[in-house]
DSSP file (Angstrom, degrees, kcal/mol; ACC not computed):
  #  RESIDUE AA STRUCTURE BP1 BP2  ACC     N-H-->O    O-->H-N    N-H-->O    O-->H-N    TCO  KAPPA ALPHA  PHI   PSI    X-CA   Y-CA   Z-CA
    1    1 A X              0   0    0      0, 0.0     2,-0.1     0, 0.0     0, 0.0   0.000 360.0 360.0 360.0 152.9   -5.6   -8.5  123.2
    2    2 A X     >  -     0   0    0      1,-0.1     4,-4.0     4,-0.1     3,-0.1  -0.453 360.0-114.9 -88.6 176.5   -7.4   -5.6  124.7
    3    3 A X  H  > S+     0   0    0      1,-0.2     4,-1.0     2,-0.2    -1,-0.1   0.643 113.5  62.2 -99.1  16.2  -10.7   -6.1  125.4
    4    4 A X  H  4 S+     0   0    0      2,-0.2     4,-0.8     3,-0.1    -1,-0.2   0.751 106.9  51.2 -52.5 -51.6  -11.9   -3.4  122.7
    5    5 A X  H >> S+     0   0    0      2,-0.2     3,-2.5     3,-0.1     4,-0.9   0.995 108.9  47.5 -66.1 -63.3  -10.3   -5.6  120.2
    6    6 A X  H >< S+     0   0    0     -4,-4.0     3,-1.7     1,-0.3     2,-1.4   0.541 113.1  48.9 -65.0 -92.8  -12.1   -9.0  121.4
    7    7 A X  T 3X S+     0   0    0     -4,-1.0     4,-1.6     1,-0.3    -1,-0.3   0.268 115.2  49.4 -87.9 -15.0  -15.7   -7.2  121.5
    8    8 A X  T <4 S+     0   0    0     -3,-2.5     4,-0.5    -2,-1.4    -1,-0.3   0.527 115.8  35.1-108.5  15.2  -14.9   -6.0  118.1
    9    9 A X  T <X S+     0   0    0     -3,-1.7     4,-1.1    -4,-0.9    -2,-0.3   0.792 118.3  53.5-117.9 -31.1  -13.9   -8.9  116.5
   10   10 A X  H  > S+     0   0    0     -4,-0.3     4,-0.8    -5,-0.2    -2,-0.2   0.848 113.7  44.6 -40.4 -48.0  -16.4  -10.7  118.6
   11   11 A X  H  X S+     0   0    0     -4,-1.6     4,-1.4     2,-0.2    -2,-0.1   0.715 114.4  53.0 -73.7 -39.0  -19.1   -7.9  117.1
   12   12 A X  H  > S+     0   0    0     -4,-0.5     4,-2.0     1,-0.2    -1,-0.2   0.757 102.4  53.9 -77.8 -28.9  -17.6   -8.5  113.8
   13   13 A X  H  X S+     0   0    0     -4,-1.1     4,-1.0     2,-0.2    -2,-0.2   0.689 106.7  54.5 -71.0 -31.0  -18.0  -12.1  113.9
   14   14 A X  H  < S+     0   0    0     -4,-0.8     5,-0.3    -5,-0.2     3,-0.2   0.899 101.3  58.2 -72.0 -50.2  -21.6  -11.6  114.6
   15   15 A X  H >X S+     0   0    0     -4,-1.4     4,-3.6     1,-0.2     3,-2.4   0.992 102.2  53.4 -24.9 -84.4  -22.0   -9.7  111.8
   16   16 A X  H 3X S+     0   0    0     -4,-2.0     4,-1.5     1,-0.2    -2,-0.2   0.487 107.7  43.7 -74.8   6.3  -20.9  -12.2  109.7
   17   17 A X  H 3< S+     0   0    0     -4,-1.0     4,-0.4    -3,-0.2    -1,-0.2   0.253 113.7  59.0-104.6  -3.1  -23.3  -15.4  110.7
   18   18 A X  H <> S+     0   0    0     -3,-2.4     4,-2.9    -4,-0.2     5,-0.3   0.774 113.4  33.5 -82.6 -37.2  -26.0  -12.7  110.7
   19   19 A X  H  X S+     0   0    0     -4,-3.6     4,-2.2     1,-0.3     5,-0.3   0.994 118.4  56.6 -71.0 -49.8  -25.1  -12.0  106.9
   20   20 A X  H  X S+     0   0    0     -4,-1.5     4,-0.5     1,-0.2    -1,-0.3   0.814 108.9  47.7 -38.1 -38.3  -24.2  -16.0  106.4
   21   21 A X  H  > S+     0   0    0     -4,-0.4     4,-2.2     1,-0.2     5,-0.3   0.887 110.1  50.0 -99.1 -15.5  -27.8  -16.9  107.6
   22   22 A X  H  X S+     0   0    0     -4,-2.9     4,-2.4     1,-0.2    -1,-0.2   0.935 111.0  50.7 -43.2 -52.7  -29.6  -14.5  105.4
   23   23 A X  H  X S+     0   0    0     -4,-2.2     4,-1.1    -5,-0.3    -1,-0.2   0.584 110.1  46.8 -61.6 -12.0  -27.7  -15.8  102.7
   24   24 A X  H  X S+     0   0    0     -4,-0.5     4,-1.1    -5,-0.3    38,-0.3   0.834 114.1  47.1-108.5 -46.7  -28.6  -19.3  103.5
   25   25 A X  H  X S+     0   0    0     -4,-2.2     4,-2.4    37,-0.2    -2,-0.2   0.875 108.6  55.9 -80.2 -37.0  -32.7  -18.6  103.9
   26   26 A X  H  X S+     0   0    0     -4,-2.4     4,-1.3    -5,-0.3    -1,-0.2   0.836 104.7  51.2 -29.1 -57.4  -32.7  -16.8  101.0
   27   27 A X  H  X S+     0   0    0     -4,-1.1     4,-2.0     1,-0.2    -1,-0.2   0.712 110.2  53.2 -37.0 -47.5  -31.2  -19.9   99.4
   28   28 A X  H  X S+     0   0    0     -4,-1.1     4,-2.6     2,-0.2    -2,-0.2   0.902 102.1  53.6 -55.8 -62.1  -33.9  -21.6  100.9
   29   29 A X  H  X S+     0   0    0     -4,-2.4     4,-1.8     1,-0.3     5,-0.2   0.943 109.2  52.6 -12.6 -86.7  -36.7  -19.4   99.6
   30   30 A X  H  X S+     0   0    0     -4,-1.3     4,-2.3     1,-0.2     3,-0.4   0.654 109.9  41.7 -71.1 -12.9  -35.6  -19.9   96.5
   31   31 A X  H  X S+     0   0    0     -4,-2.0     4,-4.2    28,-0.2    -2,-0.2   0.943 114.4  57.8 -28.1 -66.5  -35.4  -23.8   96.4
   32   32 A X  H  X S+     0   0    0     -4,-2.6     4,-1.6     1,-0.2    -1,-0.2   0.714 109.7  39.2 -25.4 -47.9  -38.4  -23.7   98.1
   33   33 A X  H  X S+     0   0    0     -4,-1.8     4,-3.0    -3,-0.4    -1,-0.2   0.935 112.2  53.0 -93.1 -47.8  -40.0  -21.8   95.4
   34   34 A X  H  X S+     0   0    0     -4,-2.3     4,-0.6     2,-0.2     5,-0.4   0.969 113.4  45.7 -63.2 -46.0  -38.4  -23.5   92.2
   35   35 A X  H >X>S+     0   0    0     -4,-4.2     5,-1.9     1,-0.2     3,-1.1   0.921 112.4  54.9 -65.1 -25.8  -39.6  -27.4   93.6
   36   36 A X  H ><5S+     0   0    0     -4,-1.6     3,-0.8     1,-0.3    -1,-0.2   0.978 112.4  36.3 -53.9 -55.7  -42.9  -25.8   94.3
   37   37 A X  H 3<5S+     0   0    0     -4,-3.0    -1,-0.3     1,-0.3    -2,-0.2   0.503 112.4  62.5 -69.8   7.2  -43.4  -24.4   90.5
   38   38 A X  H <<5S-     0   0    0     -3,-1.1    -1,-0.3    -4,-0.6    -2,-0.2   0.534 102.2-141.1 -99.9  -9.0  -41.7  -27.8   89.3
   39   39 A X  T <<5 +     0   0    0     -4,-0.8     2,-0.3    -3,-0.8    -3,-0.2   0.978  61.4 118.2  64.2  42.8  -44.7  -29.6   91.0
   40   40 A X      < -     0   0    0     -5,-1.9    -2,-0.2    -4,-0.1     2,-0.2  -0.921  65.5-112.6-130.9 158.6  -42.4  -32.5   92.2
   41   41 A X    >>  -     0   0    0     -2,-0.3     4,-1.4    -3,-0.1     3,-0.7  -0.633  26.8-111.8-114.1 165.0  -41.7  -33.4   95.8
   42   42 A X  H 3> S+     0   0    0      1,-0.2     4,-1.8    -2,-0.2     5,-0.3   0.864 119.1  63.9 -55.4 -24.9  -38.5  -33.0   97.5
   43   43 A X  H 3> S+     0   0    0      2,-0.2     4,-1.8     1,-0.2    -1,-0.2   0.951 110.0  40.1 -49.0 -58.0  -38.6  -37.2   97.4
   44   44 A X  H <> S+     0   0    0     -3,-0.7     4,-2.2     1,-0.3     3,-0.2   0.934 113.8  48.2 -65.7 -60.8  -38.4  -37.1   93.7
   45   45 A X  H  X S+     0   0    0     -4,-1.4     4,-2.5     1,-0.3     6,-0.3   0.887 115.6  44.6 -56.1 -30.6  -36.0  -34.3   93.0
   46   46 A X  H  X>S+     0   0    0     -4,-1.8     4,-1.2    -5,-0.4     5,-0.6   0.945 109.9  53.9 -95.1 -21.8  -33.3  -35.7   95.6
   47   47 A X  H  <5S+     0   0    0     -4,-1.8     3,-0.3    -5,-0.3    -1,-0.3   0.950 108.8  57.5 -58.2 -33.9  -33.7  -39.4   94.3
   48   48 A X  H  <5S+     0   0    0     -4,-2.2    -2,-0.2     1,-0.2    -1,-0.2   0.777 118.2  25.4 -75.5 -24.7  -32.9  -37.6   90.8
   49   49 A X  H  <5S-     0   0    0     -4,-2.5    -1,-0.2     2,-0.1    -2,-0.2   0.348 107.5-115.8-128.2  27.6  -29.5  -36.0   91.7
   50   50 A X  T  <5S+     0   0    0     -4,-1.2     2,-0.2    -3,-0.3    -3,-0.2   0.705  73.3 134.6  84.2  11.6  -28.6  -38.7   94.6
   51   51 A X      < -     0   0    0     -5,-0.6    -1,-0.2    -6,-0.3    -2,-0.1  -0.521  63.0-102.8-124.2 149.3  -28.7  -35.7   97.3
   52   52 A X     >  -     0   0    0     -2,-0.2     4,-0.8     1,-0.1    -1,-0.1  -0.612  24.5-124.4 -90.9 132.0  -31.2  -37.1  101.2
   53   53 A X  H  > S+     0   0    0      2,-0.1     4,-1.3     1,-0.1     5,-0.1   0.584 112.4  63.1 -60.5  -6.6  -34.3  -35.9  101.2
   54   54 A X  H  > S+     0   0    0      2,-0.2     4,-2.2     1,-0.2    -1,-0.1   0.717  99.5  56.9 -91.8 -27.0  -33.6  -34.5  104.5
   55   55 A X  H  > S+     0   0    0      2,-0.2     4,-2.0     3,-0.1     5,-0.2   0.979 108.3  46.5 -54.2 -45.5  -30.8  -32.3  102.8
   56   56 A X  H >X S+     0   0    0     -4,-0.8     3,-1.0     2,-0.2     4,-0.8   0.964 114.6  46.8 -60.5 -75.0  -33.2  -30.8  100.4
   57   57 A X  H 3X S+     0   0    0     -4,-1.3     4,-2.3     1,-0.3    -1,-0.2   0.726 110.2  48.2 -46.9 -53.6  -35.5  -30.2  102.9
   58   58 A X  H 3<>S+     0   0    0     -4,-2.2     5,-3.1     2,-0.2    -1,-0.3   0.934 114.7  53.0 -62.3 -48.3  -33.1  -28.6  105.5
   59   59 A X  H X<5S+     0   0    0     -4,-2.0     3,-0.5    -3,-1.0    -2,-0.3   0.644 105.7  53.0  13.1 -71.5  -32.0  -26.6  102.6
   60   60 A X  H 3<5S+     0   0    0     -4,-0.8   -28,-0.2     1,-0.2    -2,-0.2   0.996 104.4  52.7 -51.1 -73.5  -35.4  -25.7  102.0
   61   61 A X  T 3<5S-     0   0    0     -4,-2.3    -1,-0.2     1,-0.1    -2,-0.2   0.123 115.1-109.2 -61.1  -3.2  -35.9  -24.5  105.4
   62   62 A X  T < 5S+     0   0    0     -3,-0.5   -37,-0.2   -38,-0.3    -3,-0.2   0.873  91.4 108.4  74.4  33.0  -32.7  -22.0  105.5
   63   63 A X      < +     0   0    0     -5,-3.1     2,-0.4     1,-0.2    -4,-0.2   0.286  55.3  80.9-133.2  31.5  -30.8  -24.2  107.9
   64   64 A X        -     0   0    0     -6,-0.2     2,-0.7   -40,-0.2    -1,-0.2  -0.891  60.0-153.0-148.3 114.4  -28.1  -25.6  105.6
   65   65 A X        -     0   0    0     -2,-0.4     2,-0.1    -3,-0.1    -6,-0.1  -0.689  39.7-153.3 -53.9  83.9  -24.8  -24.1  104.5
   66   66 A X        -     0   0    0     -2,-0.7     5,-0.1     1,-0.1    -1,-0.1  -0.274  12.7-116.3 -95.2 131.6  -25.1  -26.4  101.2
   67   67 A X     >  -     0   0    0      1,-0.1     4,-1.8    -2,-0.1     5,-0.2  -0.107  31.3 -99.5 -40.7 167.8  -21.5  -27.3   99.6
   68   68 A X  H  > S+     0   0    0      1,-0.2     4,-1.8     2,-0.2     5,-0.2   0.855 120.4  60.3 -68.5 -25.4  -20.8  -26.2   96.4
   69   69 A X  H  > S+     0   0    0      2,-0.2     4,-2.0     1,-0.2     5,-0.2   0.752 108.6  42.3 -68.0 -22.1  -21.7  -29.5   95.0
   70   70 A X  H  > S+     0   0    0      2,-0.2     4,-1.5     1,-0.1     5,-0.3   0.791 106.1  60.7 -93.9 -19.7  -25.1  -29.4   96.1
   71   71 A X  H  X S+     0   0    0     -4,-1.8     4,-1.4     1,-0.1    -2,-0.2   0.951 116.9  34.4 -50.4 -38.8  -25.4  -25.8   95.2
   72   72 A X  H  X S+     0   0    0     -4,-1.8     4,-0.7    -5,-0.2     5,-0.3   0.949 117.1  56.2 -93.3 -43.6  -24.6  -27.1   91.3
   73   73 A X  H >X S+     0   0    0     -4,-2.0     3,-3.0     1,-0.2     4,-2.5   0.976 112.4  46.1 -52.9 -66.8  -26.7  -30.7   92.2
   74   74 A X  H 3X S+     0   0    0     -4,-1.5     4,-0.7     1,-0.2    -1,-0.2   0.897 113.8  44.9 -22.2 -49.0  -29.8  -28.2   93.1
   75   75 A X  H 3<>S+     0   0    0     -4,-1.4     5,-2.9    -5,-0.3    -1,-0.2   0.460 106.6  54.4-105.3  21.7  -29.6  -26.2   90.3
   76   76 A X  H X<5S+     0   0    0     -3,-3.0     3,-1.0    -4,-0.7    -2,-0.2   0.740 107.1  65.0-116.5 -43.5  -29.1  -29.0   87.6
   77   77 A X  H 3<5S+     0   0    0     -4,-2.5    -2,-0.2     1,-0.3    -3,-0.1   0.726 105.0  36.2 -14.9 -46.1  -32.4  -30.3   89.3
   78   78 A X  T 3<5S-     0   0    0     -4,-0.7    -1,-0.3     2,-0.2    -2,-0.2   0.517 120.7-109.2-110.6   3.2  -34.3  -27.7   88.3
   79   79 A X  T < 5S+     0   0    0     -3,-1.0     2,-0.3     1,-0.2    -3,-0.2   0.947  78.9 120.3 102.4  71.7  -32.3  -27.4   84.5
   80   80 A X      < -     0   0    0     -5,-2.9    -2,-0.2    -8,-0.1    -1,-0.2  -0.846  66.9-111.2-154.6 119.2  -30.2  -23.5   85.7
   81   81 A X    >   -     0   0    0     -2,-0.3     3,-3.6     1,-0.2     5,-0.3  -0.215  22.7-109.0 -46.2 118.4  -27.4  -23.1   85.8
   82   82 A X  G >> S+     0   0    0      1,-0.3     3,-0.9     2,-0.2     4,-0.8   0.663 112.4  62.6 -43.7  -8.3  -25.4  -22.5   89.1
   83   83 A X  G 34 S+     0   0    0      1,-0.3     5,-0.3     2,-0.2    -1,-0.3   0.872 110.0  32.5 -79.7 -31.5  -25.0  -18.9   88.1
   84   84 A X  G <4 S+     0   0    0     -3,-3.6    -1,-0.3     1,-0.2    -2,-0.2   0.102 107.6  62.6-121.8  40.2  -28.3  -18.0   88.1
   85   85 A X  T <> S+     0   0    0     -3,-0.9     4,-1.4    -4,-0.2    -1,-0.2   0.287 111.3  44.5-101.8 -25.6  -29.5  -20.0   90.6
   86   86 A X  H  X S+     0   0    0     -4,-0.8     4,-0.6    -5,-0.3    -2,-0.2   0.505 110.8  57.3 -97.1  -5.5  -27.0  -17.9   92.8
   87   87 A X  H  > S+     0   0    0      2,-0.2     4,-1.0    -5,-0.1    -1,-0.2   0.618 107.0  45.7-108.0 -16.7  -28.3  -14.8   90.9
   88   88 A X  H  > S+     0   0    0     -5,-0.3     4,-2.4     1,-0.1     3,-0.3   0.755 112.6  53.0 -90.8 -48.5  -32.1  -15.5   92.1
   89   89 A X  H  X S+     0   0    0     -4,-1.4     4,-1.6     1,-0.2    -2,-0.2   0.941 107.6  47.1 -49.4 -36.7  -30.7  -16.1   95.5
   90   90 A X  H  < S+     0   0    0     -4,-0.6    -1,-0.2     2,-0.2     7,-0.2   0.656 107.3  59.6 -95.0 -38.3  -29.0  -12.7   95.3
   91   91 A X  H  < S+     0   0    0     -4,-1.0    -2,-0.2    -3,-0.3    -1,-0.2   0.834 104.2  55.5 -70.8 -35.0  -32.8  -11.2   93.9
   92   92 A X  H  < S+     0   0    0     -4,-2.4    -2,-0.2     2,-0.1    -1,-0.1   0.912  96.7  69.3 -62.0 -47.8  -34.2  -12.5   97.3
   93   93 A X  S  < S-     0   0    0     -4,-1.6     4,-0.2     1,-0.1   -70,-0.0  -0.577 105.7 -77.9 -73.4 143.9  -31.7  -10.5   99.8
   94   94 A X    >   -     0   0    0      2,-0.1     3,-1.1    -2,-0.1    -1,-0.1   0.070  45.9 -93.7 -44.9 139.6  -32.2   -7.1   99.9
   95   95 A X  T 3  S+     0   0    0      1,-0.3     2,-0.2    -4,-0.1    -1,-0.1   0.569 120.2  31.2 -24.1 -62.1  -30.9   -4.4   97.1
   96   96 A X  T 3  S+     0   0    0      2,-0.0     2,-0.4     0, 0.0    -1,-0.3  -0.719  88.0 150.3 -98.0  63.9  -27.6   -3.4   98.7
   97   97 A X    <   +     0   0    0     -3,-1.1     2,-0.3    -2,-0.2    -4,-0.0  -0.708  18.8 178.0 -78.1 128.0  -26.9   -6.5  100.2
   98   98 A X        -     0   0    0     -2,-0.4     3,-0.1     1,-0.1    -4,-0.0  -0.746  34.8-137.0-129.3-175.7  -23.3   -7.7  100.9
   99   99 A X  S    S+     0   0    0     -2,-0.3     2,-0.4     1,-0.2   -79,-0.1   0.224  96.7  34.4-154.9 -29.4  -21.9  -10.6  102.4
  100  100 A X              0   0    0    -81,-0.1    -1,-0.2   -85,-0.0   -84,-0.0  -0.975 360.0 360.0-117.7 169.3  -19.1   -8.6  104.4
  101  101 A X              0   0    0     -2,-0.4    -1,-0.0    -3,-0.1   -85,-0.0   0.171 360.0 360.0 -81.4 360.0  -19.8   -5.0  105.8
């Protein structure tokens, strides 16, 4: 490869862990925001769907790429449906937001 190619696929790659960790605190936010208005602490919610508190919490905190099974445990926690737990995540990132460029 020339090295035009690797810096732009390097560049492109960069890109996309920028857009990945947006996506991810965003997530966070809004976790963050639904256990707050449920009044319950992260102990209680993750004993109720079987999920480490430390997950929740990491989560919380925009530093965990959550599976899809804890995206749907998360949002059966708070009684929403993974679609519009992924449509409030979506209200937190910015208007014209994409996930690739």
């Amino acid at each position: 490869m020339c090295p035009y190619t690797d810096y732009k696929l390097y560049h492109e790659n960069m890109q996309t862990k920028d857009k990945k960790q947006e996506f991810i605190q965003a997530f966070g936010r809004v976790i963050k925001k639904l256990r707050e208005e449920s009044k319950r602490s992260a102990r209680s919610i993750s004993y109720e769907i079987n999920l480490s508190k430390t997950t929740l919490l990491l989560a919380e905190t925009g530093k965990l790429d959550p599976q899809i099974t804890t995206f749907c445990k998360l949002s059966e926690a708070f009684y929403i449906p993974p679609d519009k737990l992924l449509k409030m995540v979506y209200e937190e990132l910015p208007k014209d937001w994409t996930i690739v460029d």
